[in-house]
N, C-alpha and C positions, 0 to 999 in steps of 0.2 A: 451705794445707791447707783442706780443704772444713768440717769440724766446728770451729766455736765452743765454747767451754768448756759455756754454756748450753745449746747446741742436744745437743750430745753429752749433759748430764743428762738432757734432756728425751726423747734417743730411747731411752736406756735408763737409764731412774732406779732398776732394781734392779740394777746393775754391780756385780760387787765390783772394785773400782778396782785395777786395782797403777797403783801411782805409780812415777814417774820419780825419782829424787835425783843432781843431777850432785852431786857436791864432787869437789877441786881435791888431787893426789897428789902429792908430790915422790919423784923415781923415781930414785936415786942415777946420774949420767952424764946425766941433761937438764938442759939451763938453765931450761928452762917447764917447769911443772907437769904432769901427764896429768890430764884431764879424766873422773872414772870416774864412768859413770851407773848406779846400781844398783837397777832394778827389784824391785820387794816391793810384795804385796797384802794385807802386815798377819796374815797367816794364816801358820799352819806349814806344811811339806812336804805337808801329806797334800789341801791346795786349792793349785795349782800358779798362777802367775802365769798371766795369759791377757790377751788384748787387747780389750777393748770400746772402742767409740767415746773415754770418758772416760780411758781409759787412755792411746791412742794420744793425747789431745792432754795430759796430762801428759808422755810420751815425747817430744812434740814441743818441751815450754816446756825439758823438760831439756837437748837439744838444742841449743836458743835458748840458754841459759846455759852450755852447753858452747861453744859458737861464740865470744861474745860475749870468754868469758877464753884468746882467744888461744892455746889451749894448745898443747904440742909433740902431742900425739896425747888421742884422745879413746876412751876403749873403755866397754863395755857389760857389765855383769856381773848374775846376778839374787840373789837369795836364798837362804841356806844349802840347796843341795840341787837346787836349782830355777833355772832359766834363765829358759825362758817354755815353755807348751804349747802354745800357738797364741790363736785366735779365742776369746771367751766364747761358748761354745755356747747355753749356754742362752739367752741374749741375740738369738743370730742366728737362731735357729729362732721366737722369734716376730717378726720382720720381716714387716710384710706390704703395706709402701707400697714399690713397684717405684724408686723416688725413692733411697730410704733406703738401700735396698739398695746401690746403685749409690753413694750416701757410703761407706756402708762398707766399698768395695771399691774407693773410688778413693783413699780418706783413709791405707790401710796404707802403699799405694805411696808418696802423695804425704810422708808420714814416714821410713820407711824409707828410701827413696830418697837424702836428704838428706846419710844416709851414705855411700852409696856415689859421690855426686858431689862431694863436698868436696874440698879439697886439701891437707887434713889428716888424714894419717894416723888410721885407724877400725882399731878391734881390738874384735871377738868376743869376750869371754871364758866359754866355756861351763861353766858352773863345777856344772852338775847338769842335771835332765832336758830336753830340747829339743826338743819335736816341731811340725810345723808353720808357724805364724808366727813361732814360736819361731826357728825353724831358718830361716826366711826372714830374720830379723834378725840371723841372726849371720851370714848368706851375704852382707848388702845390706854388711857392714863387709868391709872390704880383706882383714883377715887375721883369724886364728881359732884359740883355744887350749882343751884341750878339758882337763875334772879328770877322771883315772884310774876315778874310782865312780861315773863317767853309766853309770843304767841304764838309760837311755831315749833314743832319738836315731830318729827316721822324720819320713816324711812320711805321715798318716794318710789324709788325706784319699780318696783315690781309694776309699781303704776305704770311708768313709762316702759318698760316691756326688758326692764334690766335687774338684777338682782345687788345688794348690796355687798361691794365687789373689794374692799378696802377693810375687811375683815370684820366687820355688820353680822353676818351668817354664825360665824364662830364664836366671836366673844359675847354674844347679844346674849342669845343660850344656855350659854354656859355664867352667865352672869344671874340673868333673872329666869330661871327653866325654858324649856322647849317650848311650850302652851303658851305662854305670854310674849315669846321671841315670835313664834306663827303670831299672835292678834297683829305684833308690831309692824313684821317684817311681807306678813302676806294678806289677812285678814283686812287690815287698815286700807293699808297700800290699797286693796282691789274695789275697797267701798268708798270710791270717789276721790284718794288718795285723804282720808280720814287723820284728821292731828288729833297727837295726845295733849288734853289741858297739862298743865303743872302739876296741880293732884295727882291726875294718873300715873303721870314720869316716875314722881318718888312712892307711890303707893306699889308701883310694880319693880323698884328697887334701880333703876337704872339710873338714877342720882342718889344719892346719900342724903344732901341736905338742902334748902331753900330759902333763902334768906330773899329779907327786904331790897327791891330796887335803890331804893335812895342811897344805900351806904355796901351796897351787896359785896365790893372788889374788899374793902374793909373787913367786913365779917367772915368773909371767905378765908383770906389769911391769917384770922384767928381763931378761925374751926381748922385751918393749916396745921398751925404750930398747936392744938392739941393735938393732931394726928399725931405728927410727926416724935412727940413727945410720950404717947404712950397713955396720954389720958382718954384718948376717946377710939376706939376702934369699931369701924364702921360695921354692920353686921353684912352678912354674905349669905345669901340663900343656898339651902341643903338641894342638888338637883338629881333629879332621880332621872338616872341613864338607864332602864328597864324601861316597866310597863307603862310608866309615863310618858316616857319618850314616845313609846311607841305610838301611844294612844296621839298625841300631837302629832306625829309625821302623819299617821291617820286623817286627821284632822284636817291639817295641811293638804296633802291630796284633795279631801272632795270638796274642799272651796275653790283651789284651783281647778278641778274639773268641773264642778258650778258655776265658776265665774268666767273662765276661759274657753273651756273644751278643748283646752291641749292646743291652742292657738296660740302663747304666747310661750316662748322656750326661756324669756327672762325667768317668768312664775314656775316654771318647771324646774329650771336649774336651780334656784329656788330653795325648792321644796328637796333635791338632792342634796346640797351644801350644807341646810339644817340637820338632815340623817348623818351626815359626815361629821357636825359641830359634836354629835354624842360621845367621840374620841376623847373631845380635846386634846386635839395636837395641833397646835397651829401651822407645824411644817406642814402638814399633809392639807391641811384645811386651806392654809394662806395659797399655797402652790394648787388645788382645786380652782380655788376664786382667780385667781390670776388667770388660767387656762380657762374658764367660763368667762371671765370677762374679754380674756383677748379676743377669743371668738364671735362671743355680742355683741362689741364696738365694731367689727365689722359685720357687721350683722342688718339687713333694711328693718329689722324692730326697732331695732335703737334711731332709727333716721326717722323712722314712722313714730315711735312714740317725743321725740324731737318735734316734733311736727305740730304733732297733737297740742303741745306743751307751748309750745309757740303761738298756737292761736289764740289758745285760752286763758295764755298768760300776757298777753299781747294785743294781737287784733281785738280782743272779747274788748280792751280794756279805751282801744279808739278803734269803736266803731264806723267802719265805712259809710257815707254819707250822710253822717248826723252834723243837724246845723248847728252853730256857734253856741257854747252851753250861755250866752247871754244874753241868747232869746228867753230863755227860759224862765218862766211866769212861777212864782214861789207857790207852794200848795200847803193852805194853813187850815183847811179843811176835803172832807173826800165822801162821798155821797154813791153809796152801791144799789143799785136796782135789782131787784132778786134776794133772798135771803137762804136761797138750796146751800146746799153743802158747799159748791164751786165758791157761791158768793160771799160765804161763810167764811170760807179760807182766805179769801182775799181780804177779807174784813179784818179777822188775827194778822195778816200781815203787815199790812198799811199799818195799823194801830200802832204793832210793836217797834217797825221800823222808823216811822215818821214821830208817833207820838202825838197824833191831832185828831183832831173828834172827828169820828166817821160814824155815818149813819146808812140801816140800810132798810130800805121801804120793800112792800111786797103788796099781795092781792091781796092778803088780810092781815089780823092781827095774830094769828097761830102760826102762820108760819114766820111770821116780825120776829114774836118774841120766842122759837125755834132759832131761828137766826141767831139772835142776840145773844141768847143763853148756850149756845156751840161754843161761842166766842169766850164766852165769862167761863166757862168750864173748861175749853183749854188754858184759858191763864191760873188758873187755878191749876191746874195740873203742870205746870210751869213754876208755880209758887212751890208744889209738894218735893217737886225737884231740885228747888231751890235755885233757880235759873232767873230768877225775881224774887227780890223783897216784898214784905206783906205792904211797903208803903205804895212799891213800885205797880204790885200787883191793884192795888184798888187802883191807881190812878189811872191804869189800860182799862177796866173794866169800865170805869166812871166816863171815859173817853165813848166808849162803844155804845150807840142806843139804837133804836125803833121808831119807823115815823110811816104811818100811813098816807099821811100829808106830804107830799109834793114839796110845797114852800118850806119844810124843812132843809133842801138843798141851796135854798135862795143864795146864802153866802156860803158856799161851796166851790171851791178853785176846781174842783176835778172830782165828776161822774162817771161810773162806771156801769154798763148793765152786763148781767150773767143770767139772761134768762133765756127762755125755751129759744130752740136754734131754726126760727123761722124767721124768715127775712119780714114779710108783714109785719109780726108782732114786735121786733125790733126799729122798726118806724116809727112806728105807733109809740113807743117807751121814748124815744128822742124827740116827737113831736109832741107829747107831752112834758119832757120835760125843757125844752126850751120855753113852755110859756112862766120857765119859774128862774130857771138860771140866769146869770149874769152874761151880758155878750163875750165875754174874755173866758170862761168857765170851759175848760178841756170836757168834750165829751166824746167817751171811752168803749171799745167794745168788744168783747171778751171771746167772739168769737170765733168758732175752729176753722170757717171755712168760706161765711158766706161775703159777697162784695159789700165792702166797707162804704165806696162810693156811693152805692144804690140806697145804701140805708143813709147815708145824709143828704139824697138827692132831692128832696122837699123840706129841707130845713130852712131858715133864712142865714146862717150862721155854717155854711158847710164846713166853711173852712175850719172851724176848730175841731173836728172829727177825727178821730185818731184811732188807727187797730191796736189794744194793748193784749196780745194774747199770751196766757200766762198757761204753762203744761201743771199737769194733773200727777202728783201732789203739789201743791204750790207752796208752801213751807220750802221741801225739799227743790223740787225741778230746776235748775240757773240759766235756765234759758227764757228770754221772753221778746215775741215776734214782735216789735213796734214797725207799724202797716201805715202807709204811709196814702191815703184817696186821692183822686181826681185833686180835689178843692183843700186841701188839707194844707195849713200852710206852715210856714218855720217854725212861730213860734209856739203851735201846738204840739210838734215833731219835737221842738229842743223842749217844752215839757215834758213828753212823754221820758225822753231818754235822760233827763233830769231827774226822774222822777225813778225811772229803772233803776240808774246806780247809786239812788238813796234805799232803794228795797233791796240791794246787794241782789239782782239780779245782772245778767249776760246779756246785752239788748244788741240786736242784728239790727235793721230796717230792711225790710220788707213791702215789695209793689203790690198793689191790691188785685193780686190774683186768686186764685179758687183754691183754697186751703192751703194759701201760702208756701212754705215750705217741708216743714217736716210729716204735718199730717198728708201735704199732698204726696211726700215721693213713699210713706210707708204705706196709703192707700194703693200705690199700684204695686210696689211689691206686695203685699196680701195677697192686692185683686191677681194676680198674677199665680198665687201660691193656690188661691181657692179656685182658680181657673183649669188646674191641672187634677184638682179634685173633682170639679164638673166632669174631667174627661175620662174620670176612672183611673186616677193616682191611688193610692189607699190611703190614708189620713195620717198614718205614722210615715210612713214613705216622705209625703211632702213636708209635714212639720220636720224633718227634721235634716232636713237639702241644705239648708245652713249650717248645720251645727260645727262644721268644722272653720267657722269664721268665727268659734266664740262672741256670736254675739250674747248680750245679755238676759232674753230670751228667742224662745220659740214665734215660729209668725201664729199661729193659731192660741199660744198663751197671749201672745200679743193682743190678738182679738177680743180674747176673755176680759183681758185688763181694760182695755178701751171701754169695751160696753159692746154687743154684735148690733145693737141696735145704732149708737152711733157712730160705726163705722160703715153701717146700710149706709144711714144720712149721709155723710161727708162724701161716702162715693158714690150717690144719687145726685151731690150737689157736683162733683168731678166728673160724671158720665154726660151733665148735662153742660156741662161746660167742653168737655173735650171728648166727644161720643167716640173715638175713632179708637183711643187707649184704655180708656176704664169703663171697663163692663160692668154692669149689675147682676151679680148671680142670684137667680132665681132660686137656689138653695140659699141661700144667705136668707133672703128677701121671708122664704117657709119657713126657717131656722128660727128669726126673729117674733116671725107671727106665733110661732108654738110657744113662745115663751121661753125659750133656750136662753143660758147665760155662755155656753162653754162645751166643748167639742167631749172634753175627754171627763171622767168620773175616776176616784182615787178610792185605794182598797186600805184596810188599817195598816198597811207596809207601806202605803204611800204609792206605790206602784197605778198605774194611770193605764185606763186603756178609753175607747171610744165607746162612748154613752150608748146603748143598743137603739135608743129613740131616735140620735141622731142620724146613727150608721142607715135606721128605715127610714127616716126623712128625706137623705138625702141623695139625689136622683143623680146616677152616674154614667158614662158612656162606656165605653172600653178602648180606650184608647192611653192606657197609663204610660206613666213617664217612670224613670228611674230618679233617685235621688240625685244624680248629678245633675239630670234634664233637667231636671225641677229648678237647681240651684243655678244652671246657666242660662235659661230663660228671667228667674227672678233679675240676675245681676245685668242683663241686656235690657231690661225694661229698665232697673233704674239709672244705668249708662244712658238710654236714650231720652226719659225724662230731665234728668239735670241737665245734657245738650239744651234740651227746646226751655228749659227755665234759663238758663243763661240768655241763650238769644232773645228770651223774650226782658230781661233785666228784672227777673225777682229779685237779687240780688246785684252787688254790682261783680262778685267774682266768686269762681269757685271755693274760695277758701273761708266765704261767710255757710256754703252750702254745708261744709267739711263741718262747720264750728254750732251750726244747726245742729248738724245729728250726734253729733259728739253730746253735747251739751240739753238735746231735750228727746232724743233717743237711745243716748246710755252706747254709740258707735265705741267701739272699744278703743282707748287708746294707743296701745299698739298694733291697730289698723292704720293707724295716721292718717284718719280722714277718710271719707268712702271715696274721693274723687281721686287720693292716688294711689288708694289701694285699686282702685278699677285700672285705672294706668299701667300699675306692676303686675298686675292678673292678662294685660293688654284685652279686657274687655272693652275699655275705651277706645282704641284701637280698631276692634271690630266690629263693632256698632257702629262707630262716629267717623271712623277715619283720620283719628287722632286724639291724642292722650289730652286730657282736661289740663294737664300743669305743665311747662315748659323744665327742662329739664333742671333739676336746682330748685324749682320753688320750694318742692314738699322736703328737699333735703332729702330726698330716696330714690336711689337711682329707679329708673325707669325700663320695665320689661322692654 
C-alpha cells in the first residue's frame, strides 16, 4: 500500500477517521471463526462512514488481522445504518500536489483489492447506506448481502464530474453486464444523481441476497457459512463481451452526449473505462482508473462539482435568512385556487406529502371536478405501481375534493392560488378570499414573476402573504422560491419554509422582485439569445452558442418548454420593470400571436430543422453574430444581471443564486454553480470588475 500511518495524518490531519475493527465470530456450521471487520467513524448516521487516506490504512491493518487469524471467510460490515459513502470529500477537494493525488487513488485499489484476490472467501455485508467507495468495497468482496431499509445505493460520481475511480468501472460490468453497469454508473448518475431501491440492487444482481433489518448481521452469517460450505452458490451472470458490449458503450455515448455535450471529462472517462472493463483485467483496468483519477482530483470539475454538492447538500438544507422554524404555525388543512394542471399538481403533492384534506375551488364546477379527478387518477397510477396500498390510495383520494364555495377554506391553515398570471385577477382571488379565512391563514401565491407586495397591498391582513413558487413539474422540480413582501411577516415566512421541507422541497428566500430569481436571469439570457436572432443570427447558429457548457438543454427548446407565450409575459412583466436590459421582441410578441408553440419541427429520424412558418414570420436584420458571439454576450448579460440582483439583495449571496439554477434550471453540476463558473471563464471579471466568489469559496481555483 502506498500511505504510511504517518504519511496518511500528515496528508490529511482534519479526517474524520472511520476505523476498521476485525473481531473474530463463531457462525454455527464452520470450524474457523468468520473474521468481521466493522467500519464506524465514531459518529451517528447523520456523518456516514467515508474513506480518507487514514481510513483506508486503518481498513488495510484490519485486513492484515483479518488474514493473519486464518479465518473460514472474512466479511465487511459498517455502522448501524451506514455501510460507507465513498471518498472523504472534503478531504479530496483540497488536494493540490498532483503526487498526492495519484496516492489517493492508487492506495483504494491497492486495499480494496486485497479482497478480492484472496483465497478466502470475502462477503459484503451492506447493512445501510452505500454509495461510491462504498459500493466499490462491497463489489471488491466475492459476495454481497444487502439489510431490507438501505435507502441509499448509487454511484455518484459521474454526477459530481468524476468517475468511479476505486474499481466501480471494472468489477461493476463484469459482475452484472455492461447495459446495467451504464444505467448504474452513468445513466443514474446524470438523472439527478438517481438511487437504486433494494429491489433493483438484487434484481440486477449486484447483491446476492437481502435479508430482514431487525436480525440482518445474524442472517447474513448464516447465508455465510452456507456459502462457505458448498450448500448454496451464488448465481453470476453470463456477460457478453461482443455485440452487447458494444451496443452499451453505444449507449453510454449518447446519454453522455445528451446529457453533457462533452462538458464534463469525469462522464467521458467514464464511458472509456467501461470499454476497457470488456477485458477484464484488472491490472490494466485498476492502473486506467488510477491514471483518470489522478488527473480529475486535480482537475476544477472535481472542485466545481464539490461545489455543487455542497450547496445542495448543505446550504439547500439551512437556508439563508429563514426565521426560527418556531414560528411556524402547523398546517392541518390547504385550500388551492385554480384547478388547471399547475394547481393540479400541487394538489397531488400537498396530499401525498402532508396527508391532510386539500381542496381546490375554481370558476365552475367542470373545471373542480377536472381538478379533482387529475388528482384521483394520478394516485391511482401510483396504486398500479404499487408506490401505495389500495388502503393508502383511498385515503389520498378521500383527502382531495371540490368546492365552489369559498367557506370551504374557512378552517384552512394555508391557501394557495395558481391562477391566470395577472396581477388584477390575483387581488381580486385574495380579497375574496380573506372574507372567509382565518386571520392566522398563510396566503400563498404561485406566481412566476409578478410583485407579491402589490397583490397584498389592499388586504387587511398583508402580513400573512407569502411567494410560494413552485417550478414546472412540481412532483419532479426541488427548488422552490419562498418570496418574502413588504408586509409579510416571520411567522408566515417560518410557515412557508416549514411547510417546503415537509413537501421535501429546496427552499431559498427570495426579495420581492420581478420574477425573482431563476425565471428572471433565464429570461434575459433568452432575451439575449432571441435578440441576436432579431439581428440576423440564423436560429441553429444561436440555439446552439451554449452547447458546449452542456447544459441541459437548448435556449429555444427552453422556450418550447416554458410555453412562448409565458415567456412574452414574464418578459413584458421584466421590460416593464427594468426597460434598460430586457427587451420585447416583436418576433416573440408575432410568434405568439400566430399560435407558434416552438421554433424547430422534427422528421421520423428525429432530426429538427426550423418550421418554414416561422423562418417567414420572423423579421431579421443582417447583422448576424457567430456562435461564440452569441455565447459571450449571453454569458455577460447574465454576469451583469446576478451583479445588479446581489446589490439589490434578492438573495442574500451568490451561492443561493448558484443553488437556484442548479436546483430549478437543471445548471449542470460539474459547472459548480454559474457564479463560479463565470469567475473561471473571468467573465465576472469582465463585466463587473471582479469575480462573484472570493477565492476558496467555490473550492475552484479562480481564472
Amino acid at each position: 500500500m502506498t500511505f504510511t500511518a504517518e504519511q496518511a495524518k500528515a496528508a490529511f490531519p482534519d479526517e474524520v477517521v472511520t476505523n476498521a475493527v476485525t473481531r473474530l465470530v463463531k457462525v454455527p456450521g464452520l470450524d474457523k471463526p468468520v473474521a468481521l471487520i466493522t467500519l464506524d467513524n465514531g459518529h451517528d448516521h447523520t456523518r456516514p462512514n467515508t474513506f480518507g487516506p487514514q481510513g483506508l490504512v486503518s481498513l488495510n491493518a484490519a485486513i492484515d488481522t483479518a488474514f493473519a487469524a486464518e479465518p473460514a471467510a472474512i466479511a465487511v460490515t459498517g455502522k448501524p445504518f451506514i455501510f460507507a459513502v465513498g471518498a472523504d470529500l472534503s478531504g479530496v477537494e483540497a488536494v493540490a500536489d498532483p503526487a498526492l493525488a495519484r496516492e489517493i487513488a492508487q492506495t483504494g485499489h491497492d486495499v480494496f483489492r486485497r479482497l478480492t484476490e484472496t483465497e478466502i472467501p470475502t462477503f459484503g455485508f451492506i447493512n445501510g447506506a452505500v454509495m461510491g467507495g462504498g459500493l466499490e468495497l462491497a463489489l471488491s468482496c466475492h459476495y454481497r448481502t444487502l439489510s431490507e431499509n438501505t435507502a441509499a445505493i448509487a454511484f455518484p460520481e459521474v454526477f459530481l464530474g468524476l468517475f468511479p475511480g476505486w474499481g466501480g468501472t471494472q468489477l461493476l460490468p463484469n459482475l452484472i453486464g455492461p447495459d446495467a453497469a451504464v444505467t448504474v454508473i452513468i445513466e443514474n448518475a446524470l438523472a439527478q444523481n438517481k438511487m437504486l431501491k433494494v429491489a433493483q440492487a438484487a434484481e440486477l444482481g449486484i447483491v446476492d441476497e437481502v435479508f430482514g433489518s431487525a436480525d440482518y448481521l445474524e442472517q447474513s452469517l448464516l447465508w455465510l457459512a452456507k456459502v462457505v460450505n458448498g450448500e448454496i452458490t451464488p448465481a453470476r451472470r453470463e456477460i457478453d463481451r461482443g455485440a452487447g458490449w458494444d451496443a452499451a458503450i453505444g449507449r453510454a455515448k449518447a446519454i453522455v452526449d445528451g446529457r453533457t455535450k462533452g462538458a464534463s471529462p469525469g462522464a467521458t472517462k467514464a464511458v472509456e473505462l467501461l470499454e476497457l472493463a470488456r477485458e477484464n483485467d484488472l491490472d490494466r483496468g485498476y492502473a486506467a482508473e488510477t491514471d483518470g483519477l489522478a488527473e480529475l482530483l486535480m482537475d476544477d470539475t472535481l472542485r466545481a462539482g464539490l461545489y455543487s454538492f455542497n450547496l445542495v447538500n448543505k446550504r439547500a438544507k439551512r437556508p439563508a435568512g429563514a426565521p426560527d422554524k418556531s414560528l411556524a404555525r402547523k398546517v392541518n388543512k390547504v385550500g388551492i385556487v385554480g384547478a388547471g394542471l399547475m394547481a393540479s399538481q400541487m394538489a397531488l403533492l400537498f396530499v401525498r406529502r402532508l396527508k391532510v384534506p386539500v381542496v381546490l375551488t375554481d370558476v365552475d364546477q367542470e373545471r373542480v371536478d377536472k381538478g379533482v379527478s387529475y388528482v384521483h387518477g394520478e394516485i391511482d397510477k401510483l396504486l398500479a405501481k404499487k408506490r401505495v396500498s389500495p388502503d393508502g390510495a383511498n385515503r389520498l383520494k378521500a383527502l382531495v375534493t371540490g368546492s365552489l364555495d369559498k367557506a370551504a377554506f374557512a378552517d384552512a391553515d394555508f391557501v394557495i392560488e395558481a391562477v391566470f398570471e395577472e396581477l388584477g385577477v390575483k387581488q381580486k382571488v385574495f380579497a375574496d378570499l380573506e372574507q372567509y379565512v382565518s386571520p392566522e391563514a398563510i396566503l400563498a401565491t404561485n406566481t412566476s414573476s409578478l410583485s407579491i407586495t402589490a397583490m397584498a397591498s389592499e388586504l387587511k391582513h398583508p402580513e400573512r402573504v407569502v411567494g410560494f413558487h413552485f417550478f414546472n413539474p412540481v412532483a419532479v422540480m426541488p427548488l422552490l422560491e419562498i418570496v418574502r413582501a413588504e408586509k409579510t411577516d416571520d411567522a408566515a415566512l417560518a410557515t412557508a419554509f416549514a411547510l417546503g421541507k415537509q413537501l421535501k422541497k429546496s427552499s431559498v428566500l427570495v426579495k420581492d422582485a420581478s420574477a425573482f430569481v431563476v425565471n428572471r436571469l433565464l429570461l434575459r439570457f433568452l432575451g439575449e439569445v432571441l435578440v441576436t436572432v432579431d439581428e440576423g443570427t440564423p436560429f441553429e447558429v444561436a440555439d446552439k452558442a451554449l452547447e458546449p457548457l452542456g447544459l441541459p438543454m437548448t435556449p429555444l427548446t427552453l422556450m418550447q418548454l416554458v410555453g412562448p407565450a409565458i415567456a412574452l409575459h414574464v418578459g413584458e412583466t421584466l421590460h416593464e420593470a427594468f426597460p434598460d436590459r430586457f427587451t420585447v421582441s416583436e418576433n416573440l410578441d408575432r410568434f405568439v400571436k400566430a399560435g407558434k408553440k416552438g421554433v424547430w419541427q422534427w422528421d421520423d429520424k428525429g432530426n429538427a430543422t426550423v418550421d418554414p412558418e416561422v423562418d417567414e414570420l420572423w423579421q431579421r436584420g443582417d447583422s448576424p453574430s457567430t456562435s461564440e458571439q452569441v455565447r459571450d454576450r449571453a454569458l455577460a448579460a447574465i454576469a451583469e444581471e446576478i451583479r445588479i440582483m446581489l446589490d439589490e439583495g434578492v438573495v442574500a449571496e451568490a451561492q443561493d443564486i448558484d443553488l437556484c439554477l442548479i436546483l430549478g434550471a437543471g445548471w449542470p453540476f460539474w459547472l459548480g454553480g454559474i457564479t463560479p463558473y463565470l469567475d473561471r471563464a473571468g467573465v465576472s471579471a469582465k463585466v463587473n470588475g471582479k469575480p462573484f466568489l472570493a477565492p476558496g469559496v467555490a473550492s475552484v481555483p479562480l481564472s
